[in-house]
Each structure stands twice: as C-alpha cells, then as structure tokens.
N, C-alpha and C positions, 0 to 999 in steps of 0.2 A: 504494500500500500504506500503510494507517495504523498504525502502533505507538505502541503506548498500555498505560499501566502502570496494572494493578488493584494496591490495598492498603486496610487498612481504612479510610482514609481518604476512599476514593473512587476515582474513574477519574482518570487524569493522561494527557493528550495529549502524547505525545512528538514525534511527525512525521510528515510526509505522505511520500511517494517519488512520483515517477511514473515505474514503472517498468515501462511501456508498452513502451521500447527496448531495454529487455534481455530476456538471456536468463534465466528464472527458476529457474536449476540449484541445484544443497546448495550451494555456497560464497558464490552471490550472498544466496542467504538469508540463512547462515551469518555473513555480513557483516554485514548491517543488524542480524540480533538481538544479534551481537555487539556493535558500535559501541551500543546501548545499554544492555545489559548494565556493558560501560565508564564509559558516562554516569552511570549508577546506580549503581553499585558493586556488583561481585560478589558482598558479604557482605550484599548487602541484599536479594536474589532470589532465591529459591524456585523458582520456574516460572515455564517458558516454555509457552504455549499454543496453537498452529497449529491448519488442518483436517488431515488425513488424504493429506492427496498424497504420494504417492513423494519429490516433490523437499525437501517438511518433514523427513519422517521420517528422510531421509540426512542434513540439514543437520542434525538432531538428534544424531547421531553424534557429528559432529562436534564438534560442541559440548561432548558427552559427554568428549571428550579433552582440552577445554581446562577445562572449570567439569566436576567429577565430582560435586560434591556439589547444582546444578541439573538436576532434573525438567526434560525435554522434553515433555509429553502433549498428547493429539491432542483438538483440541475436543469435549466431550461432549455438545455438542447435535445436531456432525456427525453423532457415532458412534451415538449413541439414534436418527435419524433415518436410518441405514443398515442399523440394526435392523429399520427400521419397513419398510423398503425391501423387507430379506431375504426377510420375511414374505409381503409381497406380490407376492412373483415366483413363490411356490406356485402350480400350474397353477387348483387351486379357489379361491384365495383371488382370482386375477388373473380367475377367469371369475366370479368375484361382483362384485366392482368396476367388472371390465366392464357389467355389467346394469347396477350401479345408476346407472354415469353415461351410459346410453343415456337414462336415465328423466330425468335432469337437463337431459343436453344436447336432448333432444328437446320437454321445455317449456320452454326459455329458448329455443328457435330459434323459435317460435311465440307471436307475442305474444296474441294470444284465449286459447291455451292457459294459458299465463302468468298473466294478469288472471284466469283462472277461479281457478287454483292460487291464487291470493293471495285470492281472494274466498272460497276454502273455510279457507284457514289464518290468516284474519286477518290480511293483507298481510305475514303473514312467508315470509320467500324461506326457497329450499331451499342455496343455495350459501352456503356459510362460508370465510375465507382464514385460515390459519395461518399460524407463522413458516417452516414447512419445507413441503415438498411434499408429503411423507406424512402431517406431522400436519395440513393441508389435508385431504388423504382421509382421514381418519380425520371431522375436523367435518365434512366432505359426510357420510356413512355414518350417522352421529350424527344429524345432522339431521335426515337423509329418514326415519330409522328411528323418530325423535322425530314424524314428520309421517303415519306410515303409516296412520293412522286416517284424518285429512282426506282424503290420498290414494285412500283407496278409497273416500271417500263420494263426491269429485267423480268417477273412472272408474265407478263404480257408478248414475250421477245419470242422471236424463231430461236434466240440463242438456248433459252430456256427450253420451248417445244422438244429441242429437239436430243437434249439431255435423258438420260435414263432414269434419273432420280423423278422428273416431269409425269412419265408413267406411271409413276409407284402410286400406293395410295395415300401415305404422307405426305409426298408431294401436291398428289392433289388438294389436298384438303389446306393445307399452308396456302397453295397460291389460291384457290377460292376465297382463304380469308383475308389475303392483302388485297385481291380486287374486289374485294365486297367494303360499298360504303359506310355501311351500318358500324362498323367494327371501326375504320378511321373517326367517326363521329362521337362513340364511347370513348375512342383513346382521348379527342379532345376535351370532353368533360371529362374526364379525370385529371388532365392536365390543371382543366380551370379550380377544379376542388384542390389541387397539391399547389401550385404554382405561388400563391400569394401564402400558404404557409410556409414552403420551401424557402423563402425569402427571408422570413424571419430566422428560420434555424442556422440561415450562412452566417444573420448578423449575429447572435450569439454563441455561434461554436465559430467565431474568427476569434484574434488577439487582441482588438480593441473591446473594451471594458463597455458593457451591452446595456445594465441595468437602465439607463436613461431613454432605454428607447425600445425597450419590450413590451410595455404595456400599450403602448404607441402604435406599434407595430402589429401587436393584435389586435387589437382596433380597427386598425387599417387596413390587415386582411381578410375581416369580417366582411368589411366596407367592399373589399376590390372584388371578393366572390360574390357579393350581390349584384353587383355592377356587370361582372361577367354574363350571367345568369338574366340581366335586364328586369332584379330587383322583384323575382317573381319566387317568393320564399318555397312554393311545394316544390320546386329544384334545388335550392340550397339549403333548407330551414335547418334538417339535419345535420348537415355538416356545420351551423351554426351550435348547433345542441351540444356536438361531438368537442367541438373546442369551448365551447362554455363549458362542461362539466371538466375536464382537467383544468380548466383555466381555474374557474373560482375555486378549487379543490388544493391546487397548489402555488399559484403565481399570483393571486391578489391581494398581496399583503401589504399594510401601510408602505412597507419599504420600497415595493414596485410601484404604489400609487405618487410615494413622493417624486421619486426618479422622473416618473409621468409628468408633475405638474409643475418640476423646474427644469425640464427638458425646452428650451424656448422655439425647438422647430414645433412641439404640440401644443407649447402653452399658447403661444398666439391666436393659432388656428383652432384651438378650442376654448378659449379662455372661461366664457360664462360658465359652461359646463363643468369644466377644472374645478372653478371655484366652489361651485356649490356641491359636487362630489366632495370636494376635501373639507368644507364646511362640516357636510353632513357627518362624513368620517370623523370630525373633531369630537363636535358635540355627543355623539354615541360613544 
C-alpha cells in the first residue's frame, strides 16, 4: 500500500506497506492513515482519499471520531467509473457492447482480416486502453463509431467478397452487423450516455488537483446529456438516476460543494443558485 500526500505543492511520498500478510479490516486501515495523519499534523489535513471498499468506508468512521473536522471521501475517478459501470449493466446498453466487441474481437482474432481493417483505415487500429475499464469501453465505442465509414467500405468491398473468412458464418453475421444501421445508431447513444461522463473522469484521474471543479463538472454532464438527447428525459432520465445515486451517496459533501462555489469558472455562471444552495447548506 503506498501513502502519499497531495498539497499544492505537489505529491509527497510518505510510505510503502507490504501488507500482503495482513488482514485488510477499518482498524488496520485506520492505522496506517492514522500514523500519518500524526506525521503531518492534524491541522495540516483536509482529506483523506481511499477507493470505495467497505473496509475504507468503516475505517472512515473511525477516523471521523478521532479528526471531526477531516473529510474521508471515496476516490472520484472510482466512483465516475462505477457510474460508467451502472450504465452499462442496462440489458440494451450490455447487448450493444456486446455486438460491438464481437466486431473487434472477431478482427483482431484474424490476422488477413486485421491487415484489410488497417488497409481501409489507414493503419489505424480499432482498440483504445483507458485509465478505467469503462472509460476503455467507452474509446473502443468511440473508435469503431469514428471508423464506421471504413468499416462498411471494406464489408461492403469485392476485397472482402471474395475472402474465405466472407463465406463463413461469423463472417456473415459480423458484416451484416457493420452494414446494419440500427446497430451504428445504438453505438451513438451510448456514446452520448458515456461521453460527457468520460470527460469528467480525465479531469480527475489527470495530475492537476480536480476538487474545484467536480461538482461542476457533474452538473454539466447532466446538462450536456440532456442536450444531446434534445432535453427529452424518457431517453436520458435514467442515466440521470444512475449518476444521482453514486453522486449524493459519495461526492456531495460540504467539501465538494465548497470547491463548487469558489471555483469562479461556476460561481459566475451560476451564482444565484450557488448562493442559496450554500445558504441552505449553512443554516441546516
């Protein structure tokens, strides 16, 4: 386990653990964060920032009893990426995904097929790696939807016809699903559902210090998938639902609402609202 102190100064490497032999319960946590906490002096820490496991969020607690005036909060690139997750356990979101990476895995398993793909797109590949799982599926989605032109020229091509893989019945069924439009029109609504969350997860899983502008940022890509959608909620409402419930569960806490409302790219552009949110927040 590495602990390591963010400030605006920079990153500070505090320690390694290897703690391989133990057991990883809230008090063994509770320890380590505490013993630097110590190190650092309590007056000088704001937040602590873990992932999402049961055994953080307990040690959290804990902590709460000892440091009240220290934020516990749950990594925000986990919890955007649990988002992205939610989304796509939708039964049609999961059978679109599913197609498109039958269409991936089925030309990188063939290399003729492969070499055509890249001869029609200009040796660019279809597969992309992000920092998370989801926002990986999301640049595969991205890509192939970026490529669907190429795509159907080469399925469409005598080059293709006249391949043996073309006969098969894999084949078949692959290129009936790249010339079928139904299937390119799912890939872009799913785009539109990940794209404006995707956004956010770059800004806080980069090196620049994110809190100023998370709460912000999901605001804004509530806002941007309405807009895509033409503001017609039985298209989006859910994926509204989907990032509300991790949202208010983990990420709205006074500390991301203050960041919010001395952040001056949102405070301007929303100020009345600002205001009387962090009113209300006061006085409760």
């Amino acid at each position: 386990m590495n602990l390591v102190a963010h400030s605006a100064r920079g990153v500070w490497f505090l320690r390694a653990v290897d703690a391989s032999a133990d057991v990883h319960d809230a008090n063994y946590i509770y320890s380590l964060v505490h013993s630097c906490i110590d190190e650092i002096g309590p007056e000088k820490v704001l937040q602590v920032v873990t992932d999402n496991a049961s055994n953080n969020m307990a040690a959290a607690k804990l902590l709460k009893q000892k440091y009240p005036q220290i934020y516990w909060t749950p990594c925000a690139a986990h919890t955007i990426d649990l988002m992205l997750e939610d989304i796509g356990k939708k039964p049609a979101i999961q059978n679109t995904i599913k197609k498109a990476k039958s269409i991936t895995c089925y030309i990188y398993a063939h290399t003729r097929v492969l070499s055509m793909m890249r001869s029609f797109t200009g040796d660019r590949d279809l597969v992309r790696a992000g920092t998370t799982r989801f926002a990986t599926c999301y640049l595969n989605l991205k890509s192939l939807y970026d490529k669907r032109k190429e795509l159907k020229e080469m399925f469409g091509s005598t080059k293709w016809s006249d391949y043996r893989f073309a006969k098969q019945k894999a084949g078949k069924v692959i290129a009936k699903l790249v010339m079928g439009n139904d299937f390119w029109s799912s890939i872009l609504r799913l785009i539109n559902y990940f794209e404006p969350l995707a956004f956010v997860l770059r800004r806080v899983d980069g090196d620049v210090p994110a809190m100023g502008y998370l709460y912000g940022d999901l605001e804004n890509a509530k806002k941007e998938i309405a807009v895509r959608f033409d503001g017609n909620a039985k298209k989006y409402g859910f994926i509204w639902d989907i990032i509300d419930e991790r949202w208010n569960d983990k990420l709205k806490t006074p500390l991301h609402k203050a960041g919010y409302y001395l952040n001056p790219l949102f405070y301007y552009e929303n100020k009345a609202e600002l205001e009387e949110e962090v009113f209300v927040a006061t006085v409760v």
